[in-house]
C-alpha positions in Angstrom: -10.1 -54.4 95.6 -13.5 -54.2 94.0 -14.5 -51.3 91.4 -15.4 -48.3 93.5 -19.2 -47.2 93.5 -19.4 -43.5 92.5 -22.2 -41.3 92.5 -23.8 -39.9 89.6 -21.3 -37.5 87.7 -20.0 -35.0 87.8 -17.3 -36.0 90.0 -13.6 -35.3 89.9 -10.5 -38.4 89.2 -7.3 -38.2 90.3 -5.1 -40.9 88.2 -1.7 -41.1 89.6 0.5 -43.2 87.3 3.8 -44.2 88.3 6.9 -46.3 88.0 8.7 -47.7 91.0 12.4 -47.8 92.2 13.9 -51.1 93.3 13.4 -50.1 96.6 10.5 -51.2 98.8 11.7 -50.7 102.3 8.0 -49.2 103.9 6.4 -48.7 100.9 3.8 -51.0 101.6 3.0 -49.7 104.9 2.9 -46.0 103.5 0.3 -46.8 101.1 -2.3 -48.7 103.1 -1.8 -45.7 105.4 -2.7 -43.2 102.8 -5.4 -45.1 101.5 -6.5 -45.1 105.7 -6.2 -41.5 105.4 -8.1 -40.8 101.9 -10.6 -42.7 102.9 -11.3 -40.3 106.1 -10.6 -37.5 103.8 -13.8 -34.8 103.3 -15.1 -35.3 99.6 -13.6 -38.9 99.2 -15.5 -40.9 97.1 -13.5 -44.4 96.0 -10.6 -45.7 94.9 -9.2 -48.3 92.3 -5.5 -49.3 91.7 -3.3 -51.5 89.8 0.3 -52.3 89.7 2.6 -54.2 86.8 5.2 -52.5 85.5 3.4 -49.2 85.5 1.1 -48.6 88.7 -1.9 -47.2 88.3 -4.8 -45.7 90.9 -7.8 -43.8 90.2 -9.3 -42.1 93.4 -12.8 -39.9 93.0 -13.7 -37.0 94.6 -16.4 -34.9 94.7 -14.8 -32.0 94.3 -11.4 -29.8 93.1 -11.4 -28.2 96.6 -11.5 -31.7 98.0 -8.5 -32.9 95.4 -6.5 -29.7 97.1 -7.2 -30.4 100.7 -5.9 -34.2 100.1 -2.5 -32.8 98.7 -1.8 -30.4 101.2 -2.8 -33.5 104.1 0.0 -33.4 106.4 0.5 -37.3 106.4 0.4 -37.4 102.5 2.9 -34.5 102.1 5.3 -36.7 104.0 4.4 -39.8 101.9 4.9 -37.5 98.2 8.1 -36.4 100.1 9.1 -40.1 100.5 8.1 -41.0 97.0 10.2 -38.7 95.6 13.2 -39.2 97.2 12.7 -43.1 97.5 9.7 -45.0 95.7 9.2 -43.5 92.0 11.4 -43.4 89.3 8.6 -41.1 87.6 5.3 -40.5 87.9 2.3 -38.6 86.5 -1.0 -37.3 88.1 -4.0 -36.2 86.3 -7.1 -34.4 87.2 -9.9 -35.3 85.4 -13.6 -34.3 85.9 -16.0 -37.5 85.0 -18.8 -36.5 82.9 -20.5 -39.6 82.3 -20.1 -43.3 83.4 -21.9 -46.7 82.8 -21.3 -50.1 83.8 -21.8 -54.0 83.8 -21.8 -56.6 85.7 -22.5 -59.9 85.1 -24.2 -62.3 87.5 -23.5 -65.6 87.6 -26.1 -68.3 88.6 
């Protein structure tokens, strides 16, 4: 998954952190169907995730109202409902509102 292109801040990040049960049974499934959905999602602007021992994904948003309308989305209540009782051992979601970004890429000849 490549770096997501943002706009210009402001924008808003949610970083959901978490740490995954043993079990995997539809997990997989569930989460390219909520990145499906996000991506459809009014305000969406990108996404970025990683997984180790801690999983980490960063999606952007243009807006707190957007963040809201995401976490009251019918299909993604069921999935938080599922992670809960299935898929995290813990987990951690913050709201941030981006300020200022830069970046770098290098191009190879």
């Amino acid at each position: 998954m490549p770096i997501a292109k943002t706009p210009t801040p402001p924008y808003y990040a949610v970083i959901f952190t978490s740490i995954r049960t043993p079990v995997d049974e539809g997990y997989s499934d569930m989460a390219a169907a909520m990145l499906a959905a996000a991506r459809k999602q009014p305000g969406f602007l990108g996404v970025e995730n990683a997984r180790e021992e801690v999983g980490v994904t960063v999606s952007y948003w243009d807006s707190l109202a957007s963040i809201a309308a995401w976490k009251k989305d019918a299909e993604h209540l069921i999935a938080q409902k599922l992670g809960r009782e299935q898929w995290y051992a813990s987990y951690k979601t913050r709201i941030c509102r981006v300020e200022r970004d830069y970046e770098f890429t290098a191009y190879l000849a």
